[in-house]
N, CA and C atoms as an extended XYZ file, in Angstrom:
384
Properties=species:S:1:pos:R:3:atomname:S:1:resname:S:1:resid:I:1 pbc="F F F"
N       123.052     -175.495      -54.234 N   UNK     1
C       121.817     -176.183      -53.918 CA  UNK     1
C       122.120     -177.672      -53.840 C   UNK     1
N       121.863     -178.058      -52.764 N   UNK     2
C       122.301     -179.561      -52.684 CA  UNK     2
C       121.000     -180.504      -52.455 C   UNK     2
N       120.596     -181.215      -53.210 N   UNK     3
C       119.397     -182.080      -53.196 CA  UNK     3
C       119.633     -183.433      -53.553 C   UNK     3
N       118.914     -184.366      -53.018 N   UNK     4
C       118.847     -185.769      -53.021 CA  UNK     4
C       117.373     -186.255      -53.654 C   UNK     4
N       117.309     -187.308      -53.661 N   UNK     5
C       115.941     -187.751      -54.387 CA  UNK     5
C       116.431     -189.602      -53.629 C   UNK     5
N       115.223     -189.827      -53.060 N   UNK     6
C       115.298     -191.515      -52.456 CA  UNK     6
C       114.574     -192.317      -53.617 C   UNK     6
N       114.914     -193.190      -53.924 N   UNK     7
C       114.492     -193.567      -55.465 CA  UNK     7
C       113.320     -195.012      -54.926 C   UNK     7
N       113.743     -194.818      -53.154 N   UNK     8
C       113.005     -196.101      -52.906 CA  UNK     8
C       111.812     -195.463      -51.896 C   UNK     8
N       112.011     -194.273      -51.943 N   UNK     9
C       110.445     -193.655      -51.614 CA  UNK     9
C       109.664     -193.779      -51.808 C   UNK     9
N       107.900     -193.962      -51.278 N   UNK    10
C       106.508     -193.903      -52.009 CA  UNK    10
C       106.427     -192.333      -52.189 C   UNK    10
N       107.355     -191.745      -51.909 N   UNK    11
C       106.636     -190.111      -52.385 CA  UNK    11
C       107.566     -189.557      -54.069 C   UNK    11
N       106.999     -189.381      -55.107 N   UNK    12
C       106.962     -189.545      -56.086 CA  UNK    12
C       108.271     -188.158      -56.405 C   UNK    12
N       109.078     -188.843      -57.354 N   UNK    13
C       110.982     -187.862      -57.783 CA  UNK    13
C       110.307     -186.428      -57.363 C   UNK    13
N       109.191     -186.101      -58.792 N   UNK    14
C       108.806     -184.636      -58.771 CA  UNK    14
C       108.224     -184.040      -57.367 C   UNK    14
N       107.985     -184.483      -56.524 N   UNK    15
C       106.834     -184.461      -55.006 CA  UNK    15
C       108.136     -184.145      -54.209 C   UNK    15
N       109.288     -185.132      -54.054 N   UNK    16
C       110.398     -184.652      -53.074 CA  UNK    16
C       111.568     -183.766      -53.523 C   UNK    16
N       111.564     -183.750      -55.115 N   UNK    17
C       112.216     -182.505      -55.336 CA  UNK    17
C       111.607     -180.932      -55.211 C   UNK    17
N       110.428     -181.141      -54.958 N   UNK    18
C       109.208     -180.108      -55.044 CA  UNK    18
C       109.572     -179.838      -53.441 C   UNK    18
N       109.216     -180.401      -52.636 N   UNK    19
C       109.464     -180.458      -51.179 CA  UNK    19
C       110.757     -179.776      -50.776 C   UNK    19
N       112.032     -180.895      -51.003 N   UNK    20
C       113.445     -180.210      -50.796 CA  UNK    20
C       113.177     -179.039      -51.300 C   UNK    20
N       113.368     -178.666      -52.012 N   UNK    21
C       113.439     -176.372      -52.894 CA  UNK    21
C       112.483     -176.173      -51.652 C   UNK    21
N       111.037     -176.319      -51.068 N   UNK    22
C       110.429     -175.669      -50.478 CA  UNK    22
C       111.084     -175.394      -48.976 C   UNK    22
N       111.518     -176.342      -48.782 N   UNK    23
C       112.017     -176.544      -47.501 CA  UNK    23
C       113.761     -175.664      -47.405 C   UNK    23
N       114.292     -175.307      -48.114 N   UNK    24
C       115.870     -174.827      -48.679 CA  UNK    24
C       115.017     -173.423      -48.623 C   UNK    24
N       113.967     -172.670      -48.820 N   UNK    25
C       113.822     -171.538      -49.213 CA  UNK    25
C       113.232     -171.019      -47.633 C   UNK    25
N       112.313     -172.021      -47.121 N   UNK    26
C       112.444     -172.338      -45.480 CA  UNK    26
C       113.013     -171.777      -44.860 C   UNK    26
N       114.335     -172.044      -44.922 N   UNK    27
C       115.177     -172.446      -43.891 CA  UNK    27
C       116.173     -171.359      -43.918 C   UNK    27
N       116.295     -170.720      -45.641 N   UNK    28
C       116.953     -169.530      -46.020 CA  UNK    28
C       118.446     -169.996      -46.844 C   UNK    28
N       118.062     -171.089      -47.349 N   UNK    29
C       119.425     -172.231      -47.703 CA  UNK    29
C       119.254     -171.519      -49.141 C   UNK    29
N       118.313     -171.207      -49.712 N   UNK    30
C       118.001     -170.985      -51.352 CA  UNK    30
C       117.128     -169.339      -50.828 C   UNK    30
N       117.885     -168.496      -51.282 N   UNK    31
C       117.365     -167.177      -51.045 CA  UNK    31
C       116.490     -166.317      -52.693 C   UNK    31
N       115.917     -165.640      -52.453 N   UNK    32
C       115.214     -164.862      -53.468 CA  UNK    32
C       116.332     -164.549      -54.434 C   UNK    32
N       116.129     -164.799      -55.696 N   UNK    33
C       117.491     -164.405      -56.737 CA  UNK    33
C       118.032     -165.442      -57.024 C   UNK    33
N       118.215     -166.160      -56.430 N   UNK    34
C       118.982     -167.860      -56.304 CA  UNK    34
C       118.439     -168.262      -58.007 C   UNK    34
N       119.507     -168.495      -58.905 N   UNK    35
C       119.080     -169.386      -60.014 CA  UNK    35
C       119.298     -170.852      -59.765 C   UNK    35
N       118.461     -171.267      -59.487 N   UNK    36
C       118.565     -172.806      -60.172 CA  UNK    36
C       119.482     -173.429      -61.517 C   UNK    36
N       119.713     -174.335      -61.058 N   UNK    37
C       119.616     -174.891      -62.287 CA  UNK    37
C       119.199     -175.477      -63.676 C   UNK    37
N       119.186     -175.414      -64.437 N   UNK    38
C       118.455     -175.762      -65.858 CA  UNK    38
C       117.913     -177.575      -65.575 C   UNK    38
N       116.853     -177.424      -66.068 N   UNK    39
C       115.643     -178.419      -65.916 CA  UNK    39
C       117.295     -179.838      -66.494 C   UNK    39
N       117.596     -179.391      -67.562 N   UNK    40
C       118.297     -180.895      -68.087 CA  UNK    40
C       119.550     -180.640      -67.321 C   UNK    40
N       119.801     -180.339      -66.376 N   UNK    41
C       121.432     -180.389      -65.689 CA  UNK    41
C       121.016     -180.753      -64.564 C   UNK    41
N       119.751     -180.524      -64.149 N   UNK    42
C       119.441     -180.968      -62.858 CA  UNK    42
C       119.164     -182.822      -62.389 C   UNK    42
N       118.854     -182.743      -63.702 N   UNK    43
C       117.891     -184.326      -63.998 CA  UNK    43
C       119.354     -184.787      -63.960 C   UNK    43
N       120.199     -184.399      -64.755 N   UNK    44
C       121.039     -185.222      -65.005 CA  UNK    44
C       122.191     -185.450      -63.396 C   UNK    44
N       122.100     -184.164      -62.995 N   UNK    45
C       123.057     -184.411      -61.421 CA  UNK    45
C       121.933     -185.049      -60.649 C   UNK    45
N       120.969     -185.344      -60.593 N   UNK    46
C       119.736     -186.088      -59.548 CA  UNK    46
C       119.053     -187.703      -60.233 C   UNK    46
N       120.074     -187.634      -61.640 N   UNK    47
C       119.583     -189.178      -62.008 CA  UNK    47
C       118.092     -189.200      -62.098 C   UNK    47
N       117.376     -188.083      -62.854 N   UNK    48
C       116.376     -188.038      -63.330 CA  UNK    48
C       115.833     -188.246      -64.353 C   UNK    48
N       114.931     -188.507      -65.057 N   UNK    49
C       114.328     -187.724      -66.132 CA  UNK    49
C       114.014     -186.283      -66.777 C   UNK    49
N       114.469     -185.712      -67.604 N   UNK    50
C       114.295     -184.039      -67.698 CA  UNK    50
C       112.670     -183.567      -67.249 C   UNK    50
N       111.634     -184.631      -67.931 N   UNK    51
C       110.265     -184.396      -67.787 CA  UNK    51
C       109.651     -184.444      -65.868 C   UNK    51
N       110.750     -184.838      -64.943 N   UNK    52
C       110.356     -185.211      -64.002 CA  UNK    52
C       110.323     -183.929      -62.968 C   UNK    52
N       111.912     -183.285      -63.437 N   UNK    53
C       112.355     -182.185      -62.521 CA  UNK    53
C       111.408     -181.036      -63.480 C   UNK    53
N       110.859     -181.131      -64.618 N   UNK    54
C       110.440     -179.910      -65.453 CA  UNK    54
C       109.391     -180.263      -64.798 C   UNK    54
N       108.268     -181.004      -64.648 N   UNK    55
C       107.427     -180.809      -63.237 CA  UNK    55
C       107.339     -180.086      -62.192 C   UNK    55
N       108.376     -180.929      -61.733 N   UNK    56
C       108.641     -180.284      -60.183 CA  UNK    56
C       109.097     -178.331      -60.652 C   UNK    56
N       109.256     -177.843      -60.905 N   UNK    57
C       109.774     -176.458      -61.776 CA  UNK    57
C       108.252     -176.112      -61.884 C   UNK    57
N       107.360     -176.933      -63.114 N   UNK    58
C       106.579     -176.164      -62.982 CA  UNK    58
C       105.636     -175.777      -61.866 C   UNK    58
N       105.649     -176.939      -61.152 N   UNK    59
C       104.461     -176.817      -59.858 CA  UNK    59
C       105.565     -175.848      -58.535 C   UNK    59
N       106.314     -175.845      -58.721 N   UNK    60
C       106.895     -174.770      -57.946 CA  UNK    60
C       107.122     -173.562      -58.621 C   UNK    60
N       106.742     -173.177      -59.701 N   UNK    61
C       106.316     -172.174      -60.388 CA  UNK    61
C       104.983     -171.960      -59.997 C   UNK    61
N       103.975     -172.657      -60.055 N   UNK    62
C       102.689     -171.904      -59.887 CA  UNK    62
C       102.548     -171.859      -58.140 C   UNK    62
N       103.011     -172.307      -57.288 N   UNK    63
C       103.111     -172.542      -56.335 CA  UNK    63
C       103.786     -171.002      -55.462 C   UNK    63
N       104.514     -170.086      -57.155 N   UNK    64
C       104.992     -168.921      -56.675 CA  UNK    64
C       105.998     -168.612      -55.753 C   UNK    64
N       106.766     -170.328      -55.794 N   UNK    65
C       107.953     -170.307      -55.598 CA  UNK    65
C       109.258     -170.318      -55.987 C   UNK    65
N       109.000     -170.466      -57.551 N   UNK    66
C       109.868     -169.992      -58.428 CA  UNK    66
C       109.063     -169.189      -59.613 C   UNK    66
N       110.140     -168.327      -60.385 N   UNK    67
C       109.815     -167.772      -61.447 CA  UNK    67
C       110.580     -167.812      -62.476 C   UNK    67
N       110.295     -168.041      -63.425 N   UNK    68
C       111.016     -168.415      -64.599 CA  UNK    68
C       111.361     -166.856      -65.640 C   UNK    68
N       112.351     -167.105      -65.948 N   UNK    69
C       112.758     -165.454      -66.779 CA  UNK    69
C       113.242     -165.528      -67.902 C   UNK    69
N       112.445     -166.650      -68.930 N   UNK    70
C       112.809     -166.932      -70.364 CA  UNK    70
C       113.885     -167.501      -70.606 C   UNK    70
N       114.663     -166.742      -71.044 N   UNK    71
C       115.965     -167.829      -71.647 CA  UNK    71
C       117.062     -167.623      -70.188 C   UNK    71
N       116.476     -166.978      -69.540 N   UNK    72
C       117.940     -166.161      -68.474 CA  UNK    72
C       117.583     -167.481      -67.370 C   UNK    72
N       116.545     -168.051      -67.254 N   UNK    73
C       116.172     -169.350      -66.416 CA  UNK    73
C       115.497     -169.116      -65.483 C   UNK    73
N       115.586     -170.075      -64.035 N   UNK    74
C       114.441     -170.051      -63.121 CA  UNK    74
C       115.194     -169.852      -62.004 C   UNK    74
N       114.047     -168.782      -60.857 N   UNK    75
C       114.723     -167.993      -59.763 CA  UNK    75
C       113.952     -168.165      -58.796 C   UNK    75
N       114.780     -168.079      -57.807 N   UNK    76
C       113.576     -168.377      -56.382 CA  UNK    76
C       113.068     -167.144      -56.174 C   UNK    76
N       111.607     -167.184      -55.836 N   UNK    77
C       110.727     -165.776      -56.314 CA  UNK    77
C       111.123     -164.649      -54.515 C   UNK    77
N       110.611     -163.923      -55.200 N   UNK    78
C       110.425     -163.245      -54.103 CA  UNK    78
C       109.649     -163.415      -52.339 C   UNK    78
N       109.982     -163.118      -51.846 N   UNK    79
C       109.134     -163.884      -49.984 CA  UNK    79
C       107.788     -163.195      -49.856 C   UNK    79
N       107.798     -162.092      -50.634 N   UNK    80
C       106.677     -160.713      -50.055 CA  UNK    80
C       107.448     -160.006      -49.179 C   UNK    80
N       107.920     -159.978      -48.910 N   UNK    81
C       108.944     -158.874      -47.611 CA  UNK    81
C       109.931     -158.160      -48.652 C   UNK    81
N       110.019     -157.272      -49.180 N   UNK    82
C       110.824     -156.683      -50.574 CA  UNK    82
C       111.993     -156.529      -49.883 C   UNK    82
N       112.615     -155.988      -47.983 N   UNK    83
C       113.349     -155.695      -47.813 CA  UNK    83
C       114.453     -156.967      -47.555 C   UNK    83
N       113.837     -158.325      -47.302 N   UNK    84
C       114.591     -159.285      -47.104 CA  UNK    84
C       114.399     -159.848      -48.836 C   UNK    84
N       113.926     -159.620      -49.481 N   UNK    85
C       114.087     -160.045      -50.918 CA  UNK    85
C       115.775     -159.219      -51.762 C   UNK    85
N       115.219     -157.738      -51.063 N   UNK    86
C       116.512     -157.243      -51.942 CA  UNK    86
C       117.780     -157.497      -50.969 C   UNK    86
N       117.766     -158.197      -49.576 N   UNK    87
C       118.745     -158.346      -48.835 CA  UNK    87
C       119.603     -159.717      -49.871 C   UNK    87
N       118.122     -160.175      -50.152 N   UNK    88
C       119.053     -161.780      -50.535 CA  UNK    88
C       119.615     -161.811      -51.719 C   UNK    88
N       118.838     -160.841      -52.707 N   UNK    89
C       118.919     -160.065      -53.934 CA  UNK    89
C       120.754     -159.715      -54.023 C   UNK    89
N       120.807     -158.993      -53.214 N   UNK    90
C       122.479     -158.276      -52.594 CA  UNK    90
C       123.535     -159.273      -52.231 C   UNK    90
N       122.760     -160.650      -51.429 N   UNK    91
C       123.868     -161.659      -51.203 CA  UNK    91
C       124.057     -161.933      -52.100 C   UNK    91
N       123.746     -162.924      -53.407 N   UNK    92
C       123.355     -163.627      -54.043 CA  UNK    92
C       124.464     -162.681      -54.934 C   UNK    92
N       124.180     -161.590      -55.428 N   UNK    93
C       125.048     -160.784      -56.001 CA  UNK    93
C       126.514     -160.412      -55.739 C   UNK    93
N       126.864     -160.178      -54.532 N   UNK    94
C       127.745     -160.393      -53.543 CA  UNK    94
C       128.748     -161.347      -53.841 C   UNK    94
N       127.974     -162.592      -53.705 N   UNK    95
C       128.783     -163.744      -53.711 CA  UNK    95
C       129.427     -163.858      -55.104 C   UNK    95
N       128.249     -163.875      -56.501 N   UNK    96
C       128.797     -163.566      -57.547 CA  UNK    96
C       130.163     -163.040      -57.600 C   UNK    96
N       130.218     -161.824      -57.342 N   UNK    97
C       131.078     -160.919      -57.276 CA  UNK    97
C       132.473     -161.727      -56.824 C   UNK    97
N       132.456     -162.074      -56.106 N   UNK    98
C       133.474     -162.803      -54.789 CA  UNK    98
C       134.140     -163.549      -56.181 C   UNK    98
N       133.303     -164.846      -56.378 N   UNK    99
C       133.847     -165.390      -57.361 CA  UNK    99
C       133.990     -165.309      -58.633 C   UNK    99
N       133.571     -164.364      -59.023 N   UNK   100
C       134.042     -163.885      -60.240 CA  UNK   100
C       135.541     -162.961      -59.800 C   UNK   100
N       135.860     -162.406      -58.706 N   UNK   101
C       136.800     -162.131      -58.288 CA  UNK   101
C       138.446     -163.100      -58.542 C   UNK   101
N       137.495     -164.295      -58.253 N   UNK   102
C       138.733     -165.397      -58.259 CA  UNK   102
C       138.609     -166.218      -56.658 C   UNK   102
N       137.870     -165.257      -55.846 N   UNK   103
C       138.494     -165.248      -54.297 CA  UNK   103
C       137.594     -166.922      -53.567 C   UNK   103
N       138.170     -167.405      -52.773 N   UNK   104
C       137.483     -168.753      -52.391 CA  UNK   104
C       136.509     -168.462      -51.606 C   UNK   104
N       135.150     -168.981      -51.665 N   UNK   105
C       134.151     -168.793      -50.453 CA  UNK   105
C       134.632     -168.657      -49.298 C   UNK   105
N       135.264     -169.010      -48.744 N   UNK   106
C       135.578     -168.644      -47.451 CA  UNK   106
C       136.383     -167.464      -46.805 C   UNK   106
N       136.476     -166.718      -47.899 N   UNK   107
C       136.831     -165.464      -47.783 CA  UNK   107
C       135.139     -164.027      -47.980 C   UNK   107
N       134.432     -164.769      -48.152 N   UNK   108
C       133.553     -163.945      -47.928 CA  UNK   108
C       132.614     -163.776      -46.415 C   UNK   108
N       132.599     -164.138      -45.561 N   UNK   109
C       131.850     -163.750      -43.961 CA  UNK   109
C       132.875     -162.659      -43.646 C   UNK   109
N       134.612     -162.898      -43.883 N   UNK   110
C       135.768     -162.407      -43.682 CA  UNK   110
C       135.405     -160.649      -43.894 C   UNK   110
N       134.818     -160.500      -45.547 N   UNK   111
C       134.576     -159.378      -45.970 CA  UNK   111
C       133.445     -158.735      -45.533 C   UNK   111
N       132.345     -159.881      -44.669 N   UNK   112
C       131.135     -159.150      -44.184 CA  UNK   112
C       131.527     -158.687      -43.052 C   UNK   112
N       132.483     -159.054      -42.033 N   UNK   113
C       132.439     -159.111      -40.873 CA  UNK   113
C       133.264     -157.754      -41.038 C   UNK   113
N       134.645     -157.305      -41.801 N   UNK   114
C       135.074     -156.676      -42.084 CA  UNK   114
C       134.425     -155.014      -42.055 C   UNK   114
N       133.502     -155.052      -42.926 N   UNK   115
C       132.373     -153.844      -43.327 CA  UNK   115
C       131.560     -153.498      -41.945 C   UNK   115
N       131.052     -154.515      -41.645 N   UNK   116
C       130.124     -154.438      -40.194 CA  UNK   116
C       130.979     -154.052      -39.252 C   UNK   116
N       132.184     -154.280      -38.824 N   UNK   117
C       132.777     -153.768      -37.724 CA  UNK   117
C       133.587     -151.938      -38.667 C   UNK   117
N       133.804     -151.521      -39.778 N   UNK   118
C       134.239     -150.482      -40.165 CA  UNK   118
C       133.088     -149.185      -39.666 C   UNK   118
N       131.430     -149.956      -40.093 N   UNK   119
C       130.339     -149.461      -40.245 CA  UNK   119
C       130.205     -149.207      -38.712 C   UNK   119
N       130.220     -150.079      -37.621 N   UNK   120
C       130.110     -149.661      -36.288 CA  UNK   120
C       131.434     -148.697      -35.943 C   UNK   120
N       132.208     -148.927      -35.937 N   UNK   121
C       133.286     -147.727      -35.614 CA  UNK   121
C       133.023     -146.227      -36.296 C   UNK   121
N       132.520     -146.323      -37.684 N   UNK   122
C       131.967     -145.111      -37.899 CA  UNK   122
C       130.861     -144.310      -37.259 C   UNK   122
N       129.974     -145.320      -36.610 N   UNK   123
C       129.236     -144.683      -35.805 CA  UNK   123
C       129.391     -144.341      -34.374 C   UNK   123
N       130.016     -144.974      -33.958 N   UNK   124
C       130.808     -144.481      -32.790 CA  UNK   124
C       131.119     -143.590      -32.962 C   UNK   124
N       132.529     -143.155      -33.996 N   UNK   125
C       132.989     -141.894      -33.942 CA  UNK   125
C       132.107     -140.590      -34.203 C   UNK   125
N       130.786     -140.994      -35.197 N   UNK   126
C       129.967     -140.160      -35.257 CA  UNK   126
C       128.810     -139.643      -33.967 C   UNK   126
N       128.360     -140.498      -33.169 N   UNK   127
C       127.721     -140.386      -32.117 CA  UNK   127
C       128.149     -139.773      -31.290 C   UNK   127
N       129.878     -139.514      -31.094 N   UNK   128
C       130.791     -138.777      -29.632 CA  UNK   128
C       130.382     -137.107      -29.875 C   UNK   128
């Protein structure tokens, strides 16, 4: 998640960090499952105040764009579409995986593209 904050803005830290997340979930940059980061790690990589980004968290919490899951932290909520929720659900997991593997991001499209062309040849051969 890559976010900025203009410190010489009239639109207020919590208002454009509130904005950026909305706009990242938009665009498909921050998918359903996506943890955030913790309210005091965030402040601190965005040169915040903890009370500023715990704002912005909460109003994008009631806003039902994030959800918070106790001690396990805060997640970008679901879209309403369950099938692109558990799609992103699967990336998100995916990727985990990858790097907990050891393996460098850029070895993962490698492994999608991989599956998708195995998955079409199987159907080919199944369709003849």
């Amino acid at each position: 998640m890559r976010l900025s904050i203009d410190p010489r803005s009239t639109v207020p830290p919590y208002e454009q960090l509130r904005l950026a997340v909305i706009s990242q979930v938009r665009t498909g940059q921050l998918i359903a499952g996506t943890k955030l980061p913790t309210v005091r790690a965030l402040a601190v990589q965005l040169d915040l105040a903890p009370n500023t980004v715990a704002r912005a968290y909460r109003e994008l919490e009631q806003d039902g764009v994030l959800e918070t899951r106790g001690r396990h932290g805060s997640f970008i909520a679901t879209s309403g579409d369950p099938t692109r929720d558990a799609a992103g659900r699967a990336a998100t997991d995916y990727l985990a995986t990858i790097r907990r593997l050891g393996l460098p991001d850029s070895d993962v499209l490698g492994f999608v593209e991989a599956a998708l062309n195995a998955s079409w040849a199987a159907r080919a051969r199944d369709s003849r």
